[in-house]
N, C-alpha and C positions, 0 to 999 in steps of 0.2 A: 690167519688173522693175528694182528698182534696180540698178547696178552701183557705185555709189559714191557713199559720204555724207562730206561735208564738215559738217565744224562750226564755225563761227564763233563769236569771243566780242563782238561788234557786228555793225550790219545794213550800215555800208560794206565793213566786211570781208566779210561772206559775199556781198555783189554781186561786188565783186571779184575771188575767187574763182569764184563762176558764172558769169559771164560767160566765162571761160576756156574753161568748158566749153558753152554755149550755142552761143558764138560760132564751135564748131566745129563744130556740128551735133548736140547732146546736147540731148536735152529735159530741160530741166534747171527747177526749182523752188526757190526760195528762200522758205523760213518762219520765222515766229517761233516756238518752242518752247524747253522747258524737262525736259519732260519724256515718255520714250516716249508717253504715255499719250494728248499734245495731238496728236497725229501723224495717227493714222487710218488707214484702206486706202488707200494712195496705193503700194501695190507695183506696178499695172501704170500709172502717171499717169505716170512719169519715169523715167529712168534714171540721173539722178543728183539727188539731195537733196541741200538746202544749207540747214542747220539755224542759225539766228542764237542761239544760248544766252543772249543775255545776260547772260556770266557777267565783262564785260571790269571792274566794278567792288562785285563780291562779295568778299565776304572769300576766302582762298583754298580753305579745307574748304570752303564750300559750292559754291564751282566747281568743285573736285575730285568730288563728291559727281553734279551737274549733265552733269559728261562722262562720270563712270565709267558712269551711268546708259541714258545716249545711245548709249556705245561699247558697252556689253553688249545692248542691244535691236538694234542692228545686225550683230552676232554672231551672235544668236539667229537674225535673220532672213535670213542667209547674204550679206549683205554681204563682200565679199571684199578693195576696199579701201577705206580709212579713214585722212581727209587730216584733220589737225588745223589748221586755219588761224589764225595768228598774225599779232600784229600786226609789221609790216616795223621798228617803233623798238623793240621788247621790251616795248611796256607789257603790262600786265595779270597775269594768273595763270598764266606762260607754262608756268613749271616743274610749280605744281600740275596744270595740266590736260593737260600729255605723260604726267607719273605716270600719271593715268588712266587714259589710254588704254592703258597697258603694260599697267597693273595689270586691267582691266576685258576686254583683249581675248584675254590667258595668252602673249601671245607673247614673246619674247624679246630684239629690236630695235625701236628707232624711230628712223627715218633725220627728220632735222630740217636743214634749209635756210635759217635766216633772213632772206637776203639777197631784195634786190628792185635788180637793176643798172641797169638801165632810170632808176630813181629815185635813181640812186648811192647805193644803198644796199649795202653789199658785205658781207661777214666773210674774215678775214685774220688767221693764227693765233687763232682763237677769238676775234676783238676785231669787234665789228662796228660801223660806220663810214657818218656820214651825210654827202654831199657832201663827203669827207675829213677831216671829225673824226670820234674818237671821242663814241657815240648820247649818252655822260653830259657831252658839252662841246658840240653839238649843241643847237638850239630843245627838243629835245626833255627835255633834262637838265633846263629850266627851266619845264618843265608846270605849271600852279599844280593841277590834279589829280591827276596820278600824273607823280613826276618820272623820267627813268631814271638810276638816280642810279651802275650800273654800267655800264660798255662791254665786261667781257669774258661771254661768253654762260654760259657755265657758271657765274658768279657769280650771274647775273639768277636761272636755274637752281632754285640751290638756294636761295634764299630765301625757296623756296615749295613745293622736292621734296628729297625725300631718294635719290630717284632717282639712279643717277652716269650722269654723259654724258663725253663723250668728243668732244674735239677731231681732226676729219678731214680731209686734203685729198684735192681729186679723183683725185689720183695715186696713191694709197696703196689696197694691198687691206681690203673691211670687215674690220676688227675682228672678231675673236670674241668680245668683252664681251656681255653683258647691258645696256643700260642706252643711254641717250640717244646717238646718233650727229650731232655738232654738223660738218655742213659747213661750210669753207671754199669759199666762192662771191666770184669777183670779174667773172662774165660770163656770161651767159645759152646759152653754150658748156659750163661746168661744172656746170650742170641737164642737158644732154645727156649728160654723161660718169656723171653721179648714176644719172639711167634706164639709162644702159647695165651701169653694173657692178647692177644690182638682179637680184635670182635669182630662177627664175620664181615666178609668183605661187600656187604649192600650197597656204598657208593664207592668212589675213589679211594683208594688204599692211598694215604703219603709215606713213604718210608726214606730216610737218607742215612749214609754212612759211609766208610771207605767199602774195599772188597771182603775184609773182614764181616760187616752185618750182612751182605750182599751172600753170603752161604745161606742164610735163612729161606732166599727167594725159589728156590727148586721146589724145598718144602713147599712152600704157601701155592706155586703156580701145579703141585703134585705132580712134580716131573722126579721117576725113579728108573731110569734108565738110560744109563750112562753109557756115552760112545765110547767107541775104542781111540784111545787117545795116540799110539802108533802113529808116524809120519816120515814118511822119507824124506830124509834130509840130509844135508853133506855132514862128510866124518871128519869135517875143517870149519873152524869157526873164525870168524874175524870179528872182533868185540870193538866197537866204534861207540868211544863214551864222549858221550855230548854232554855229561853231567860234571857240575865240578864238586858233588857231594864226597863228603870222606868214604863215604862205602864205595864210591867207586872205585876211587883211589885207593884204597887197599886192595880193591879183587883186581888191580892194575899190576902192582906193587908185586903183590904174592904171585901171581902168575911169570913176573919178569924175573923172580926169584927161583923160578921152577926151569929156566929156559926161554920162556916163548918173546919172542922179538914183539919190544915195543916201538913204533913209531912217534915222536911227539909233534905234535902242530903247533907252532907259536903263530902269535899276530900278524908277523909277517910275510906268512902263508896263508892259513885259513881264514883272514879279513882283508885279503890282499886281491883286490880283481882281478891284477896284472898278474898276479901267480897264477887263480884259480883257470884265466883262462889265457893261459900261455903253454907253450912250449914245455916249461917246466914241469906242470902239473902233468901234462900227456906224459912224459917220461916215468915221474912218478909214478903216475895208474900204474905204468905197464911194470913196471920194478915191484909194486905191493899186488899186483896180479901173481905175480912168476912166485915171491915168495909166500902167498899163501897156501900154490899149489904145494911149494913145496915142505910148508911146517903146517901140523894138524890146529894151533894156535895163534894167532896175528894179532896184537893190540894194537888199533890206532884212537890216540886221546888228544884231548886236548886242555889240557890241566897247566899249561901253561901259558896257556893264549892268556893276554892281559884285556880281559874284555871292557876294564876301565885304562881307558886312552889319553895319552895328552893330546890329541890334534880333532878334540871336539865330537868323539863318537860317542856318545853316552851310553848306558851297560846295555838301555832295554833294545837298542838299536843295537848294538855291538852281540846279542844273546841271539835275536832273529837274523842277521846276519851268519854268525855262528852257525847254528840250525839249516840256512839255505844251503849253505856253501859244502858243509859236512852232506846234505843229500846230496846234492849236483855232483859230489867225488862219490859217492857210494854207487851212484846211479850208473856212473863213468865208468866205476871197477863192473857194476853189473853187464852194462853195455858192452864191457871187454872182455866179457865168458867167465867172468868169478864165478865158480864151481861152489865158492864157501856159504856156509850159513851165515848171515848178518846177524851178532846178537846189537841191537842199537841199547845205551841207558840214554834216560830222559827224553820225557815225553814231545820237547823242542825239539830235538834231533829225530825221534821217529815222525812226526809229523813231517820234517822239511824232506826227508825221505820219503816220504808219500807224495807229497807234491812236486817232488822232482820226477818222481815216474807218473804223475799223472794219474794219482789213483783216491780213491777217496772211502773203499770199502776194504775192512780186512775182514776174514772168519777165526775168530778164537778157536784154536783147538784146545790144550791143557794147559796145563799149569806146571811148569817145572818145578818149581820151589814156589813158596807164597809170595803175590806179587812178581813173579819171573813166568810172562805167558812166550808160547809158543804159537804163530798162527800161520792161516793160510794167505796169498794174495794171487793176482795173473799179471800177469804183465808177457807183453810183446807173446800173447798165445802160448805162454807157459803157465805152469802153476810152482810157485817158488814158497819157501816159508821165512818165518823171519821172527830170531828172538825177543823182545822188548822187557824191560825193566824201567821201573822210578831209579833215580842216580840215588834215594836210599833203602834199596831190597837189595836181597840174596846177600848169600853167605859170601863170605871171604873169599873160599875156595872156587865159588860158583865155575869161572872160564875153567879152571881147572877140571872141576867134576863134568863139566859138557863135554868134555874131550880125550876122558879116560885116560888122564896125568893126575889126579889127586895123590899128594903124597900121604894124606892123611887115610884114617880109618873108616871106610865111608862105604855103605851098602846102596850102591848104584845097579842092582839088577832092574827095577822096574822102570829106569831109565833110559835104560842101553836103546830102545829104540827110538828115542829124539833124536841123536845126530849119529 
């Protein structure tokens, strides 16, 4: 039975979040869906569902529309709690789709956590704050897709609910309001103070935050028995960034500085029909096939692709393209006996990789780094694993430390058995 559904509005989000709870010991599923209906009888399959909406770049009615939907089917179906998973920088329809869930589920509160400390991502008087700036002076302020163009939370908010929230610290008793409860978080100590003041669970629990408040939920569902996180996987990685965040760009950067052959895709490749399905591209597979067998390393990026066009592509169209095309060659390298572990960044790229092999379920295994999930999938009667990262997790070194090249100083034994 389930005990608890998460919903994600991307598919590194909703790893992220699952893994939390996998990695304790929850049978836990992550899918793509939109709507009850794509769902199925999977009540006795898991204990906890972890739903990817794809609603991180919908107008905000229809993602409003997309969770109210989600959060009333899991109501109906005696779901008790219901974690709204957000992105850790505020993008997306953060405000529209907490309404939602208020509005969809009749309850009264929604306790909300923004922060992810771990990733110094904090909140401090309602302001929330990345490596020490305020999120709208932050890489993140400068998104060429969705900037974030506020740093205080209840501003992000209401630009998309009419919902009121409320500014909280861990010290303080809840509130009696009605309406959004925005913690202050500065330390993965004040997620523990958060579960402790929460009242027992007699109706629907609402909870939302990035993967950061999402550690709380093993607690609360009294799951203390953690799997073995161990996975066979190839001792060659090929790291396919679909993200043009600067973190990715440096763990690109720094790894081509160590050696490992990078690839780069510009426009007139990876948004190119006539390349992707010509002649040309077939050669290619076969050429970043042979090289991967033979370097423990491969980057292919695309950090150069001009996803703003002159001949009338516009970004959001030119981003899902992007995404397609990058799965449809991954899939092609898989289809040609890639041996290597796929680490994908950005959650557009791992999704178009999904849907290029026709798949719509993964299984979280661990967590390599915060926010850097390891998971399972089948494809073609195998079982294959596959890295995933937001285009702003893990460390610099990250390709590096998966593949035992780090030059730095770094205690990678209880790693060694990821790839």
């Amino acid at each position: 039975m389930i005990r608890l559904l998460v919903i994600a509005d991307d598919f590194t989000g909703a790893l992220d979040a699952g893994v939390q709870l996998s990695s304790a010991g929850a049978s836990t599923k992550v899918i793509v869906s939109s709507f009850p209906s794509d769902i199925g009888n999977i009540h006795g399959e898991c204990e906890v569902l972890v739903i990817d909406a794809e609603t991180r770049h919908l107008k905000p009615k229809e993602a409003w529309g997309i969770v109210h939907g989600l959060v009333d089917w899991a109501v109906q179906s005696g779901i008790h709690t219901i974690y709204k998973k957000t992105d850790s920088a505020l993008r997306g329809n953060i405000g529209a789709e907490l309404e939602a869930v208020l509005s969809a589920s009749g309850e009264k509160q929604l306790i909300f956590a923004p922060a992810f400390p771990k990733l110094h991502r904090i909140t401090k008087a309602g302001i929330h704050y990345i490596n020490g700036l305020p999120v709208s002076e932050s890489d993140f302020g400068k998104d060429p897709y969705e900037a974030v163009t506020s740093s205080s939370v209840s501003e992000v908010l209401a630009k998309t609910s009419t919902a009121p929230s409320f500014s909280v610290t861990t010290d303080s008793l809840l509130p009696s309001e009605s309406g959004i409860l925005v913690f202050d978080v500065s330390s993965d100590t004040d997620f523990k103070k958060i579960a402790d003041a929460l009242p027992p669970c007699n109706r629907v629990r609402l909870l939302a935050g990035c993967a950061g408040f999402a550690t709380i939920l093993p607690g609360l569902l009294s799951l203390h028995a953690p799997t073995d996180p161990r996975s066979v996987a190839s001792v060659h990685l090929l790291a396919v960034c679909g993200s043009i965040n600067p973190v990715s760009e440096r763990q690109c950067a720094l790894a081509e500085t160590q050696g490992a052959p990078r690839i780069h895709l510009d426009e007139k490749t990876i948004l190119n029909a006539k390349w992707m399905f010509g002649n040309a591209c077939v050669q290619f597979v076969k050429e970043l096939g042979q090289l991967c067998e033979e370097r423990k390393l491969v980057i292919l990026d695309t950090f150069r692709a001009k996803l703003l066009t002159d001949d009338n592509l516009d970004s959001n169209h030119a981003r899902k393209m992007l995404a397609h095309n990058l799965g449809l060659l991954v899939k092609a390298l898989f289809d040609s006996g890639l041996k290597s572990t796929a680490l994908i960044t950005g959650g557009d790229a791992l999704l178009g990789l999904m849907r290029a092999l026709h798949i719509n379920v993964l299984y979280p295994v661990c967590e390599i780094e915060p926010g850097v999930v390891l998971s399972r999938f089948h494809y073609q009667g195998k079982e294959r694993t596959v890295i995933s990262k937001a285009g702003g997790f893990g460390s610099p070194e990250l390709f590096l430390k998966l593949t035992g090249q780090c030059p730095h100083k770094y205690d990678n034994t209880s790693k060694e058995s990821y790839l």
